[in-house]
C-alpha positions in Angstrom: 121.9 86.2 105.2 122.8 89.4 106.6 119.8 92.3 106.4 121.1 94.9 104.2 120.1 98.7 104.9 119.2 100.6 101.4 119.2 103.8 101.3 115.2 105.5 101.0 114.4 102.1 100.5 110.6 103.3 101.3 110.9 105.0 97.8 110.5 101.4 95.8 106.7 100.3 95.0 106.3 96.7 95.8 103.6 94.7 93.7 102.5 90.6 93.3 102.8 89.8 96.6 102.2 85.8 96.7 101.4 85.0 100.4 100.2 87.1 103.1 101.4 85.8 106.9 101.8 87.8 110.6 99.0 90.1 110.5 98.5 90.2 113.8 100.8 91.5 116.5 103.0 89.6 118.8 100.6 88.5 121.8 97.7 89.2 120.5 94.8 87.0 119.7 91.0 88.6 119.3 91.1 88.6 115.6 90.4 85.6 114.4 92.0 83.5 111.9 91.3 82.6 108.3 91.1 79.4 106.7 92.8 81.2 103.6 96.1 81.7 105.4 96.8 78.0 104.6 99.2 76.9 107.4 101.1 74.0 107.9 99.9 70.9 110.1 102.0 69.4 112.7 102.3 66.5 110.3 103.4 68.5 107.4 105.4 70.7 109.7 107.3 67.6 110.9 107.6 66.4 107.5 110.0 69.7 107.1 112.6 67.8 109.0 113.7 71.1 110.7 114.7 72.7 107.8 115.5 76.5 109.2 113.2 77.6 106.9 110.1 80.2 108.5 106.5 78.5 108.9 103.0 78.8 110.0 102.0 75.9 111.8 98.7 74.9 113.1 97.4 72.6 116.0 95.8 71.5 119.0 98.0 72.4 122.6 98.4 69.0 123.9 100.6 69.3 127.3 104.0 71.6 128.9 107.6 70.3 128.3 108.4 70.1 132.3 112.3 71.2 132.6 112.9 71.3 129.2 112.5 67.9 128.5 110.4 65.5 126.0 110.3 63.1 128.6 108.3 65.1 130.9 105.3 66.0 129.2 102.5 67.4 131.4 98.9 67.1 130.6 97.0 68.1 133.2 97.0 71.8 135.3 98.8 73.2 137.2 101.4 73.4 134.7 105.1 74.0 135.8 105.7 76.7 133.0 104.9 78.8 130.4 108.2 78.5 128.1 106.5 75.9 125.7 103.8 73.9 124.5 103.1 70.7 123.2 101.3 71.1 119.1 99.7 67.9 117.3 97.0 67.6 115.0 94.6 65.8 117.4 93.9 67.0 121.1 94.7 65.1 123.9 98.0 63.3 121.3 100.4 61.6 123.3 102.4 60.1 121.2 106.0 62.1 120.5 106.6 61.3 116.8 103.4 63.2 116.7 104.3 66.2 118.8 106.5 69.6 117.8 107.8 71.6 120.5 106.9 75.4 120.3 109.0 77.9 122.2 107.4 80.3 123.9 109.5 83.6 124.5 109.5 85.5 127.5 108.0 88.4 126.3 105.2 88.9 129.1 103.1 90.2 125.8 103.5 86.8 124.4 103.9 84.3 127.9 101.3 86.0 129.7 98.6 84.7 127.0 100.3 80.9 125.7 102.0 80.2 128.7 100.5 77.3 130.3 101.3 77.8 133.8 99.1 81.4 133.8 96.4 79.8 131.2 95.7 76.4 131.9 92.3 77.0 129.7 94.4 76.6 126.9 94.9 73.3 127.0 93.3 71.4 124.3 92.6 74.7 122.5 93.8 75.2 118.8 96.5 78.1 117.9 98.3 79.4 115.0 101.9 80.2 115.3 102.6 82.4 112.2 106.6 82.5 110.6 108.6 80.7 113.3 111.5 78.5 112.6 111.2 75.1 112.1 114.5 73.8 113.8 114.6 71.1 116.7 113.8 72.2 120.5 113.7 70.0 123.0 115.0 67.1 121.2 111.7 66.9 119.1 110.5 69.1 115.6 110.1 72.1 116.8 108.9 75.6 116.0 110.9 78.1 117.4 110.1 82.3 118.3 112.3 84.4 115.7 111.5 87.9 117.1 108.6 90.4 118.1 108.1 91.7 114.4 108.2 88.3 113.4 106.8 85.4 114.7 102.7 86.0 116.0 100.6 84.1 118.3 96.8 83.0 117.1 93.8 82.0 119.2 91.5 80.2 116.8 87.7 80.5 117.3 86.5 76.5 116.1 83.1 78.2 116.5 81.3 77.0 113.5 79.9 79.6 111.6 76.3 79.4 110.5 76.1 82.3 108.3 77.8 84.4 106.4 79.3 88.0 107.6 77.4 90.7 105.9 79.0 92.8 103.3 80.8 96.2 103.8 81.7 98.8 101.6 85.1 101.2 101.3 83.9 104.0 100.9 80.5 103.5 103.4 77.5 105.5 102.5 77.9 109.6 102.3 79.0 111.9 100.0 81.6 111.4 97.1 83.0 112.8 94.2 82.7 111.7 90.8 84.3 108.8 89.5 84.7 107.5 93.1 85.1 103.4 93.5 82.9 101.6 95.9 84.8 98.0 96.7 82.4 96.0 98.3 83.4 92.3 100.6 82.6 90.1 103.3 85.0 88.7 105.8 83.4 85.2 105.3 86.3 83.1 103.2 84.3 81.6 99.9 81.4 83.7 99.8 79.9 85.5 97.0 78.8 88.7 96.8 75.8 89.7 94.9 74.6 93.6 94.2 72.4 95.5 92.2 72.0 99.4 92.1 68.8 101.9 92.1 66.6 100.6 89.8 67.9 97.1 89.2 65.5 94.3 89.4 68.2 91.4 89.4 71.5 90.7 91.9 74.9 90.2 89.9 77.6 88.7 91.4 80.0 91.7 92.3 83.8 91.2 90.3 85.2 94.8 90.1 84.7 98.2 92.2 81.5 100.3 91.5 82.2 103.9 89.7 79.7 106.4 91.2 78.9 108.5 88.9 76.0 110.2 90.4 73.7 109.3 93.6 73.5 105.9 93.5 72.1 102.7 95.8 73.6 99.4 96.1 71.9 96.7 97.9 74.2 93.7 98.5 74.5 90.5 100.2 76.8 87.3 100.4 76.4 83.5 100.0 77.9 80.7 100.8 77.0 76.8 100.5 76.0 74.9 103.8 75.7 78.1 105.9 72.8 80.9 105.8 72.7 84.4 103.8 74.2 87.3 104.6 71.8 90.2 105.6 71.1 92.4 102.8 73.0 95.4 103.2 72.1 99.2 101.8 74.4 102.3 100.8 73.8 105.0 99.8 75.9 107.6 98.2 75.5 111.5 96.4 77.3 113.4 94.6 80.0 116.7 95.7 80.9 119.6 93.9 84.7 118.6 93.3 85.1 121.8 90.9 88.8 122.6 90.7 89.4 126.4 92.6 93.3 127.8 92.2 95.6 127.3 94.7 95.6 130.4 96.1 92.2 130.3 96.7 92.7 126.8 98.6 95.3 128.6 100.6 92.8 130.9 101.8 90.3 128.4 102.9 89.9 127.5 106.4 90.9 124.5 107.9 89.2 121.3 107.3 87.5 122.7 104.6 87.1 120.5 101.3 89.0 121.5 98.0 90.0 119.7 94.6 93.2 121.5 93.4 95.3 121.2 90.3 99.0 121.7 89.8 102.1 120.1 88.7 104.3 118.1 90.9 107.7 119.8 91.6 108.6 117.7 94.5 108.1 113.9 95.7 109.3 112.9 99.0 107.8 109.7 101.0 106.6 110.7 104.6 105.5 108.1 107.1 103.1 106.1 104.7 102.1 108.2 102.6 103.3 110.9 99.7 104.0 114.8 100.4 103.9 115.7 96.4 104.8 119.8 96.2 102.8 121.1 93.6 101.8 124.8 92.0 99.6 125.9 89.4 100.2 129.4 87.7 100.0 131.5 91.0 101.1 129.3 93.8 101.8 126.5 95.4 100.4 123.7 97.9 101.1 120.7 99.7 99.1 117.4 98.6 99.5 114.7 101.2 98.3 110.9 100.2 98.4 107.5 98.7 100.2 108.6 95.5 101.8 105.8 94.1 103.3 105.8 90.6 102.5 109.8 90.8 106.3 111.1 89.5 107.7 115.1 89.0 106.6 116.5 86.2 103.0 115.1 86.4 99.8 117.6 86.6 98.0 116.0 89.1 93.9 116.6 90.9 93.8 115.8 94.4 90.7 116.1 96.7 90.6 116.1 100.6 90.4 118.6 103.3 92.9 121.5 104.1 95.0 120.8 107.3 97.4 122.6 108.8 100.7 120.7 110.1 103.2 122.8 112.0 102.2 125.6 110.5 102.5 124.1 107.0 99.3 124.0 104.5 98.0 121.0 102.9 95.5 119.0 101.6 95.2 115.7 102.9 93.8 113.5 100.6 94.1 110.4 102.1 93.3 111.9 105.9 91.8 109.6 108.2 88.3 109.7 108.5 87.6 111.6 105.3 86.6 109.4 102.6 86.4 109.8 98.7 89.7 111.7 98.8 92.2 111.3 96.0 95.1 112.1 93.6 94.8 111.3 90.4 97.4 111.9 87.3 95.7 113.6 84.2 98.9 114.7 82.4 102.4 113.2 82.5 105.9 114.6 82.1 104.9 118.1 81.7 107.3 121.0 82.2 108.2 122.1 85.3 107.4 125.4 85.8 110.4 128.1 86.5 111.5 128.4 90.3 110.9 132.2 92.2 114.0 134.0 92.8 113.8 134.7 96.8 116.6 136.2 98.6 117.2 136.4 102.4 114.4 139.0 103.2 111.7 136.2 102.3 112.4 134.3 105.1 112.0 136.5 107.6 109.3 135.7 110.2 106.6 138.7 109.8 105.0 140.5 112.8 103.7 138.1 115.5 106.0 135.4 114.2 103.6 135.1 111.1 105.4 133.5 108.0 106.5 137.2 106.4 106.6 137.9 102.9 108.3 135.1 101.6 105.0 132.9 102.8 102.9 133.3 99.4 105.8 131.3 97.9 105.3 128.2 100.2 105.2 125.2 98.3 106.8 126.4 95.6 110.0 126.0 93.3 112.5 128.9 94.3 115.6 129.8 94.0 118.4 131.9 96.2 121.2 133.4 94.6 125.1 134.1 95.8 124.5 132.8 99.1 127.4 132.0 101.9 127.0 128.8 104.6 127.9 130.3 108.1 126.8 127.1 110.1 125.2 124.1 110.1 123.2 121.7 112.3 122.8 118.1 111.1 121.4 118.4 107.8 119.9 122.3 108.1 122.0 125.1 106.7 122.3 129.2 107.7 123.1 130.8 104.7 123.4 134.9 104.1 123.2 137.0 101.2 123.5 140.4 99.8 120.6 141.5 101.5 121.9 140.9 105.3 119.7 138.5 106.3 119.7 134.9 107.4 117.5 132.0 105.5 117.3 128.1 106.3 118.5 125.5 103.6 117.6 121.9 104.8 119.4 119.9 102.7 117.9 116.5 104.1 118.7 115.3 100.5 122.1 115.5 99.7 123.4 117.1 103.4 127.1 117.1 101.9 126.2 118.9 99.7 126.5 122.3 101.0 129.6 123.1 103.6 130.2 125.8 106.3 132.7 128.4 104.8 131.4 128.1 101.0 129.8 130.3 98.8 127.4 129.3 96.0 126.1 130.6 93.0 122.8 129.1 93.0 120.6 127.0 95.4 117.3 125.3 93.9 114.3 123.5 95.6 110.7 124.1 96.8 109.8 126.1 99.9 108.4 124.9 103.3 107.7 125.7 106.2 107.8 124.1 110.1 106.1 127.1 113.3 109.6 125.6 114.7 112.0 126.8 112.0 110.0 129.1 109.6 110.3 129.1 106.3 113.2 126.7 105.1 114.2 125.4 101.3 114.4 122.1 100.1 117.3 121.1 97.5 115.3 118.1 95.8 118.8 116.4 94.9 122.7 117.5 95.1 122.4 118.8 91.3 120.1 121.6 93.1 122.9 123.3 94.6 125.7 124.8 92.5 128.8 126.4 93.8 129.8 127.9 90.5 126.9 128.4 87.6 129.7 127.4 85.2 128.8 123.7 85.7 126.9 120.1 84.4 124.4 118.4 86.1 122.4 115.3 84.1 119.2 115.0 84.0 119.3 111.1 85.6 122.2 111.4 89.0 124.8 109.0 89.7 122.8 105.2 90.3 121.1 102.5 88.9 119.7 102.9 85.4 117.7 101.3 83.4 119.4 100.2 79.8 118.4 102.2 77.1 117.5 105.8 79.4 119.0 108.8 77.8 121.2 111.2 79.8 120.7 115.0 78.8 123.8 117.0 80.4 123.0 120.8 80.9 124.8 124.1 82.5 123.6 127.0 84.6 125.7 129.0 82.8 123.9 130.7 79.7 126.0 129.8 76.7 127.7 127.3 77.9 129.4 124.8 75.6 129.5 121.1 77.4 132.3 118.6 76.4 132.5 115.0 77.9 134.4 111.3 77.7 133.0 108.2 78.0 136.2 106.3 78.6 137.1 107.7 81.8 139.4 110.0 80.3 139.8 113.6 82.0 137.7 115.9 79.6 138.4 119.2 77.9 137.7 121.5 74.8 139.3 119.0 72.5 136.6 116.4 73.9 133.6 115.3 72.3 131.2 118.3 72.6 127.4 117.8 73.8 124.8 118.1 71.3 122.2 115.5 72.2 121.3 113.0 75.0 123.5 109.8 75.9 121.8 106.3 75.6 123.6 104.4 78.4 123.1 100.7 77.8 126.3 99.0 80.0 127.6 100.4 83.2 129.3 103.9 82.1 130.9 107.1 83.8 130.1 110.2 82.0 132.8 113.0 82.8 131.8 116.2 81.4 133.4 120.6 81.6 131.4 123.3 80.8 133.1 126.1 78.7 132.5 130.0 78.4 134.0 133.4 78.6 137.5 131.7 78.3 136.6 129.9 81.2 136.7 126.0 81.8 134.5 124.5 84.7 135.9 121.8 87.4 134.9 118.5 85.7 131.8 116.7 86.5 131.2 113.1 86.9 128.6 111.1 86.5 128.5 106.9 87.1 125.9 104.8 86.2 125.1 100.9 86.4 122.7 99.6 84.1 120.3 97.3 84.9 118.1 95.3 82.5 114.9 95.9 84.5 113.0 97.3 87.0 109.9 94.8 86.0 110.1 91.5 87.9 113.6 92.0 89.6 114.1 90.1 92.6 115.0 90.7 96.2 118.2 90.2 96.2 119.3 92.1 93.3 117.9 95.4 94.9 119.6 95.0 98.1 122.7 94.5 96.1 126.3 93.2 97.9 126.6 96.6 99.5 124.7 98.8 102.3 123.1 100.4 99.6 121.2 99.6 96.3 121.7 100.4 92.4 117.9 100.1 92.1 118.3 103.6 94.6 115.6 106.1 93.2 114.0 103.9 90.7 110.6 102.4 90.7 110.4 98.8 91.0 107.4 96.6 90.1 106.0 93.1 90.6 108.4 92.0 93.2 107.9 88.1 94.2 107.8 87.2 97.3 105.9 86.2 100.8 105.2 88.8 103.4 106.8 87.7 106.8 105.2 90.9 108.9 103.1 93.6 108.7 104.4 96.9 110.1 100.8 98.9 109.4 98.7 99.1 106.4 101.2 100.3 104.3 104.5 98.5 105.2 105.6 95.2 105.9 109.0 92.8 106.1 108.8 90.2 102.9 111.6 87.4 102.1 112.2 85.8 98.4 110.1 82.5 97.7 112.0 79.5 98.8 114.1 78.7 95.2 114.7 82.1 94.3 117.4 83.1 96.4 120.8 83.6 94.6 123.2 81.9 97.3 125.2 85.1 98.2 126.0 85.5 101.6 126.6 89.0 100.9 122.9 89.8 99.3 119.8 90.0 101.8 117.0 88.0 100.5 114.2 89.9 102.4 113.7 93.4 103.2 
């Protein structure tokens, strides 16, 4: 099936993954593998009957294909190439209906390690190849390379292991703040882990992360049957002073310097790995920068790291690496937003010596400019002017058509940033942020996917407006149904709405939704949709089946629907 590109598709949360494969990159082979990966043998690979389907597939290297050919098996060095090996069960098989055929690519990261011809020590050695296709090559079952992201390489150490790998803990010893979980585990597949803390006299075996509440010691080992003991390990850990300060006092710190700040999230946007979440308190505002999953706008979030300083822009990093204990956590949901600072063109004038001027105290904060005009553009950033005479920067990576060269507009909403590049530039969170004419609607959920049974509220700029809409796809007017609460949508709908006042009637507004039943247990192919883009756009989807094909880094990875869920489209994807 054809692999379908969604729109922010970093913005969906992925849960229940069933089956973890191609951890290790392309090539590479000093990790070892684990017995919990549960590949396929050659037997049961063969048994596939070179289905097309992806696999893992382990076994013994057992000879080189010479010219391509199942006929000419080689066994001994020098070997003729490196574009394939031999895999059975047993070393040293010679019989065919026992024997896959592996390609090898010519990737000099990959053939420089498994081909034959330049390792002739691996012969008789066991490997893992990890999510290749089982389709014939060479005339035989074979197992063939898919692509670098894909399909991985495996050394595997059959040095028996005699005891069990002591046990670690994330975070290690040091200082943490309150309410901070210790996970503790040992690399050794089946073992237990025992522990006991300060004063304990007796081990219990370890099921859930340790709160540290205040200094605390944990002594912990492992145990396995038929092998030795781990070590017993010790860590210890005290307590910071995580005390809240105000924003603006975090501002002032130097970098690097620790702080636990409060505000409420005006912003969300997902950069690299991790969350940039805009948030102010009563005074000012901040950038937080971590794992922040589930965190949403409206949310008064803590978050506790170290000030950094990235192009010139102030955060704190909770998740930075190297820093441990940091977090984010949610203490209040859906809370009012608070109202955005009216800036005008002045503000975002660099100050002397290219300093950040007076519109700096405002960065990270909701603002607003007023009766602006677009004189250019490049790519997705805007040059507006204003009253004032000066210039100010509008980067509307959001909703870039947004805005045009030429226009003029009433209002412009979002929350400020700033790059030692560009200086000080606003961020319209969506579309509804920027509004030509103040006599207009925007809803409180844009155009999309929505879930059945979410209420619409429709609101104007304009005070006093009067709103009147249809729901039958019928142009509206002052005769239309007039706005006086939310709209449940429960089927696919198109709201088209006008805004009234002063004896004035707006351009109409339009608003389309699809509905979907769930965002709970949806499956692949229903958020990549038949189109390049998704309905599921925006919304956060949870407990997602399905088996991970490649790991990107720790925080991203390729996954494909479990064989028997796929919906037979060829116009869905059924991985992403």
């Amino acid at each position: 099936m054809h692999v379908l590109q969604m729109k922010r598709w970093l913005r969906l949360f992925l849960a229940m993954v069933l089956l973890i494969t191609g951890a290790i990159p392309a090539g590479l082979f000093s990790s070892k593998a684990s017995a919990a990966d549960e590949p396929l043998t050659v037997a049961q690979a063969i048994a596939r009957s070179n289905d097309g389907l992806p696999g893992t597939v382990e076994g013994y290297v057992i000879g080189y294909f010479n010219n391509n050919s199942k006929n000419q098996l080689q066994t001994e060095a020098p070997f003729s190439g490196g574009s394939n090996f031999g895999l059975a069960d047993t070393p040293g098989e010679t019989d065919l209906s026992k024997i896959m055929s592996v390609q090898i690519p010519s990737d000099p990261s990959v053939r420089d390690i498994f081909g034959l011809n330049k390792n002739p020590e691996l012969f008789g050695k066991k490997v893992r190849i990890t999510n290749g296709t089982l389709s014939s090559y060479l005339s035989l079952p074979g197992l063939k390379y898919i692509d670098s992201t894909s399909t991985t390489f495996q050394l595997i150490d059959e040095t028996p292991v005699t005891k069990v790998a002591n046990v670690t803990a994330n975070p290690a010893s040091g200082a943490v703040p309150t309410g901070t979980k210790v996970a503790l585990e040992t690399t050794t597949v089946g073992a237990t882990v025992y522990y006991k803390q300060n004063t304990d006299t007796d081990y219990l075996p370890y099921t859930v992360p340790i709160t540290v509440n205040d200094a605390t010691h944990i002594e912990t080992y492992a145990v396995k049957e038929g092998i030795d003991n781990s070590d017993v390990t010790r860590f210890d850990y005290t307590i910071v002073d995580n005390s809240p300060i105000s924003i603006s006092d975090a501002r002032k710190a130097t970098e690097n310097t620790i702080v636990t700040v409060q505000g409420i999230v005006t912003y969300s946007e997902l950069s690299g790995s991790v969350f940039n979440l805009y948030i102010q308190d009563n005074d000012a505002g901040i950038v937080v920068r971590g794992n922040a999953s589930g965190v949403e706008v409206g949310d008064r979030i803590e978050a506790y790291g170290p000030i950094t300083i990235y192009n010139g822009l102030v955060q704190v990093e909770a998740s930075k690496s190297g820093f441990q204990g940091g977090y984010i956590r949610t203490f209040e949901k859906s809370q009012d937003l608070p109202s955005p600072v009216s800036l005008n063109s002045s503000h975002f004038a660099p100050g002397a010596g290219g300093t950040k001027g007076s519109g700096g105290q405002y960065e990270g904060m909701l603002v607003e400019v007023n009766n602006i005009q677009v004189t250019k553009s490049s790519s997705s950033t805007y040059t507006a002017t204003d009253d004032h005479g000066g210039e100010m920067l509008i980067y509307a990576k959001n909703s870039p058509s947004a805005l045009s060269v030429g226009k003029s507009y009433h209002k412009v909403t979002g929350v400020l940033t700033y790059h030692s590049t560009y200086g000080l530039e606003l961020i319209p969170r969506t579309a509804s942020d920027i509004l030509e004419d103040l006599l207009s609607v925007t809803a409180s959920t844009p155009s999309g996917g929505i879930v059945k049974g979410t209420e619409v509220t429709l609101t104007s700029s304009y005070v006093g407006a009067q709103i009147f809409y249809t729901l039958d796809g019928s142009e509206p007017t002052v005769n239309s149904t007039e706005y006086t609460q939310p709209i449940t949508i429960n089927q696919d709908q198109i709201i088209k709405a006008v805004a009234t006042a002063d004896s004035r009637v707006s351009t109409i507004f339009s608003f389309e939704y699809t509905a979907v039943d769930r965002v709970d247990g949806v499956r692949i192919h229903e958020i990549q949709g038949a189109g390049h883009y998704s309905i599921y756009d925006g919304l956060n989807v949870q407990n997602v089946d399905g088996i991970v094909t490649s790991l990107v880094n720790a925080d991203s990875f390729y996954m494909q629907s479990i064989p028997g869920q796929e919906d037979g489209d060829p116009a869905t994807s059924e991985g992403f």
